[in-house]
C-alpha positions in Angstrom: -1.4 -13.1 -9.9 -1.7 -10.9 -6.4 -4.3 -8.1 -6.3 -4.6 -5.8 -3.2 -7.5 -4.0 -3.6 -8.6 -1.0 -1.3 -7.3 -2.8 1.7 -7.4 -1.1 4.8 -5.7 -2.7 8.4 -5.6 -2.0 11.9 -3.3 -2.8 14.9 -5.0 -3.5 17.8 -8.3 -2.2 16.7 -7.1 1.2 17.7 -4.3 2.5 14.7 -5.4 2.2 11.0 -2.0 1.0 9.2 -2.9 0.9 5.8 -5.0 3.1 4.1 -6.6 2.1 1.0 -3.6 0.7 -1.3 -4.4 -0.9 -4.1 -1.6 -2.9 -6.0 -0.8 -5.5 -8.5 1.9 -8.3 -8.8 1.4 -9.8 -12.4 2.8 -13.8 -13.4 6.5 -13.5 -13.8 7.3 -9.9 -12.8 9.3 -8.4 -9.9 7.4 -4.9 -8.7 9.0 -2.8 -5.9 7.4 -1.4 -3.7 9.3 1.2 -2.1 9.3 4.0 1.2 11.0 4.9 4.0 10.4 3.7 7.3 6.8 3.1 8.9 5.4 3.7 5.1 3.5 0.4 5.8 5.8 -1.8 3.4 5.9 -4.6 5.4 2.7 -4.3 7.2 1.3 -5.4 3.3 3.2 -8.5 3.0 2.2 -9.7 6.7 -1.2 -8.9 5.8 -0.9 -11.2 2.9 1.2 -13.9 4.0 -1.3 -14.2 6.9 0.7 -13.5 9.8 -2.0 -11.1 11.1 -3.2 -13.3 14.4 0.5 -13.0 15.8 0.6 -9.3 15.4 -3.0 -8.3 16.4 -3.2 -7.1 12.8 -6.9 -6.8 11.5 -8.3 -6.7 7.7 -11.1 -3.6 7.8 -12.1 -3.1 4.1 -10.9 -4.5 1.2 -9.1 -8.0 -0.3 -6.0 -9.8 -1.2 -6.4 -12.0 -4.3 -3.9 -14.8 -5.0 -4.3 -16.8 -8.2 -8.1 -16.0 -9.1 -9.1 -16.8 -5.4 -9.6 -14.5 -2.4 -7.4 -15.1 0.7 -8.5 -12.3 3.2 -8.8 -15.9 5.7 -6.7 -18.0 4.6 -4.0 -19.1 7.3 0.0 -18.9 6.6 0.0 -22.5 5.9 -2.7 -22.5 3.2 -1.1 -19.4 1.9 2.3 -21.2 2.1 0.8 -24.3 0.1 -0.8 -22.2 -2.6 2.4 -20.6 -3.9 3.3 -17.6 -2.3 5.9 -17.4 0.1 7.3 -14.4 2.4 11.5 -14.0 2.9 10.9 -11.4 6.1 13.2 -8.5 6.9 16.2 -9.8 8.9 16.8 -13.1 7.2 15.3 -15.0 9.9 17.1 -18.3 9.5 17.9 -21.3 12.1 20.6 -20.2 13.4 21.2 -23.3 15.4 20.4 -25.9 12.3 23.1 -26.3 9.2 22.4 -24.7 5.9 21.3 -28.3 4.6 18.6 -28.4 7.5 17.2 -24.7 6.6 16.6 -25.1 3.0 15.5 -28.5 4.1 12.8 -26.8 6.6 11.8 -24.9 3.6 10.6 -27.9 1.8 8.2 -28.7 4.4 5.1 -28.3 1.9 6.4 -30.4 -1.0 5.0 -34.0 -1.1 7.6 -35.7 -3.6 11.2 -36.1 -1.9 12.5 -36.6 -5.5 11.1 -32.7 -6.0 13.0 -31.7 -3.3 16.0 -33.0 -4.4 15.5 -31.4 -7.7 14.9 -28.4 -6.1 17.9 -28.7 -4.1 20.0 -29.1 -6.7 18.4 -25.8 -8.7 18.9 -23.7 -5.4 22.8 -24.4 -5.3 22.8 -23.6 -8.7 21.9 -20.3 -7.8 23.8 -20.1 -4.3 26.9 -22.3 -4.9 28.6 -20.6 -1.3 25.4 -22.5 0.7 26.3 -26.0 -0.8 29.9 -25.4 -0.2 28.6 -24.7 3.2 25.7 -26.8 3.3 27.2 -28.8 7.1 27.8 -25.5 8.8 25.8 -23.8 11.0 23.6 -21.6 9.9 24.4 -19.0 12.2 27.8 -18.4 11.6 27.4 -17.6 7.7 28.1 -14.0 7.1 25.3 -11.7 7.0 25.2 -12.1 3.1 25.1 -15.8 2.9 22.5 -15.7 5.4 20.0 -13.3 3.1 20.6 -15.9 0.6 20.1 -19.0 2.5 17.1 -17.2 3.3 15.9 -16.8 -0.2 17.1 -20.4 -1.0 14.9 -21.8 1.5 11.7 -19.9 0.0 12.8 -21.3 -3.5 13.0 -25.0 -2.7 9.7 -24.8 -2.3 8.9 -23.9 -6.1 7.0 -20.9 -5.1 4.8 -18.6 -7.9 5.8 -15.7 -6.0 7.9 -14.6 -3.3 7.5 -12.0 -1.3 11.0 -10.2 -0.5 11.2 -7.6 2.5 14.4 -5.7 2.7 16.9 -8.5 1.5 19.6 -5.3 0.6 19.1 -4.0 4.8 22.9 -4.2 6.7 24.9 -5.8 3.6 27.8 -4.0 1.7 27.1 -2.6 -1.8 28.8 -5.2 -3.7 27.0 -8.3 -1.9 23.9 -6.0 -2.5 24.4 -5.7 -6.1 25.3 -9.5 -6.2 22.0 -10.6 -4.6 19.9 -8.9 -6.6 21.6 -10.2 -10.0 20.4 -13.4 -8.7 16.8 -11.9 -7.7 16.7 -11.1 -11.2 18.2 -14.1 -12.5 15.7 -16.3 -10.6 12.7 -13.9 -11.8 13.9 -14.5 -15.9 14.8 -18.3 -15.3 12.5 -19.8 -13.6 9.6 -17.1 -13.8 8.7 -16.6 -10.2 6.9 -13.3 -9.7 8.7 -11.6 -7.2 7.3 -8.5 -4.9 10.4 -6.4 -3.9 10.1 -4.8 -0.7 13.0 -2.2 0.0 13.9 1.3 1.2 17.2 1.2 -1.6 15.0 2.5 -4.4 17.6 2.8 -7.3 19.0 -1.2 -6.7 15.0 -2.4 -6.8 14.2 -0.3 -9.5 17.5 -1.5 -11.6 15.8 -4.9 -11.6 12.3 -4.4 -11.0 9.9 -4.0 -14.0 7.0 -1.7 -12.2 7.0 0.2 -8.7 4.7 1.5 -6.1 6.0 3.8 -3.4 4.5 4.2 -0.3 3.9 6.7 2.2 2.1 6.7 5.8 0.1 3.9 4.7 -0.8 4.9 1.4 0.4 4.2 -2.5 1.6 8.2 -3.2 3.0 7.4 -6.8 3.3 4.3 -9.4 4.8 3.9 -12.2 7.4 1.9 -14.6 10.9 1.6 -13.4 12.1 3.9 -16.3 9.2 6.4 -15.2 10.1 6.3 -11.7 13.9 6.6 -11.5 13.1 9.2 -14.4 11.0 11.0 -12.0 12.5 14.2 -10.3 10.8 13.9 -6.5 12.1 10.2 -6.3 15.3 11.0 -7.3 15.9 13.5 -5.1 14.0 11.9 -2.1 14.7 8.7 -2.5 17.9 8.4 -4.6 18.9 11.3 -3.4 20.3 13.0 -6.1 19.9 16.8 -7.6 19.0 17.4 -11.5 22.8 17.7 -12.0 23.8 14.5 -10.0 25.0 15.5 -7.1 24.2 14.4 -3.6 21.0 16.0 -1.8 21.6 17.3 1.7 18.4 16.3 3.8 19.0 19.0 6.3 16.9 21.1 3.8 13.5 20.2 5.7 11.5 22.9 5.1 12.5 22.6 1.5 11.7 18.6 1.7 8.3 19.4 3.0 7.3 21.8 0.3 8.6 19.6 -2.2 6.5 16.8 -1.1 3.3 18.4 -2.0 3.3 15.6 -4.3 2.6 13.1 -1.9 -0.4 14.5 -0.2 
């Protein structure tokens, strides 16, 4: 369904951000890709959803290809229309506009109001808090409700895949594990491919059927989920456990650095 191949980007003609990656999103799977900070995780998803112009964020080498057919020029709102839709890091909601209005806004690129409706209904299936709370502002929903208002109002618009950046960033474990139940949910019931974007590498993995991680612009390491939370680097680096389950301490630097041969 999405293929990144070789694709190489710059910031203001000057700093290359992404380095080569290749990666694949197939029909009806969620992949994470996962790394730390400044890995170039969500550099990828602006490159594909288009945003580049805004961010003085260049294509050098390589292509994106969604659905058979290459969109290296498309514009956000052709990419929009075509099925594939970005939830960005920080929810990014109307703060000032009700619930109703958001998931409305979503919308924006279906032609049939009796769809929308439909796909109103389907979204409150899966958020039943937003259409108790569907006349209050958006702003004032916790920071929980507003991650899934957030997702809700890139479903309504009966996406093929959705690109997810960091919907687990500033919530509390249990709404974390409760969000990405639904993530999954959503993926299984409706079949929307979903590419998982995320630093919390042992809640994407637990619903994510194939990962990539990331580092300094490059893939480092891929794998199934089972491979990768399997695999002893990632889970002391990223999950941050030893081989006998207990917590790493990453004041060990030196000991991080030599370990990390694996990334180079």
């Amino acid at each position: 369904m999405l293929k990144i191949t070789n694709l190489e980007t710059t910031y203001n003609d000057i700093i290359l951000a992404l380095k080569g990656i290749s990666l694949e999103v197939p029909e009806s799977k969620i992949i994470a890709l996962l790394g730390a900070n400044g890995a170039g995780k969500t550099t990828t998803i602006n490159t594909v959803s288009g945003i580049r112009k805004a961010l003085n964020l260049e294509i050098e080498d390589g292509q994106v290809e969604f659905d058979g057919e290459v969109i290296n020029d498309k514009e956000p709102h052709q990419i929009v229309t075509r099925g594939l839709l970005q939830v960005p890091e920080g929810r990014r909601i109307f703060a000032e506009l009700s619930v109703e209005e958001n998931i409305m806004i979503g919308s924006y690129s279906l032609t049939d109001r009796r769809r929308f409706v439909q796909n109103q209904a389907m979204v409150y299936s899966y958020f039943p808090i937003l259409q108790e709370r569907k006349a209050q502002l958006a702003g004032y929903l916790s920071g929980g409700e507003q991650q899934m208002l957030a997702i809700a109002r890139a479903l309504v618009a009966q996406p093929k895949l959705i690109m997810m950046d960091e919907p687990s960033l500033g919530l509390a474990p249990l709404i974390v594990k409760e969000i990405f139940e639904i993530i999954a949910r959503i993926n299984r019931e409706e079949g929307v491919s979903i590419l998982l974007i995320e630093q919390n590498a042992n809640v994407a993995l637990s619903i994510a059927h194939y990962g990539y991680i990331m580092e300094n612009g490059r893939i480092v390491l891929e794998g199934t989920s089972e491979t990768l939370l399997e695999n002893r680097d990632i889970r002391e680096f990223y999950l941050g456990l030893t081989d006998v389950g207990t917590k790493k301490s990453f004041r060990e630097v030196k000991h991080y650095k030599r370990r990390k041969r694996w990334l180079s």
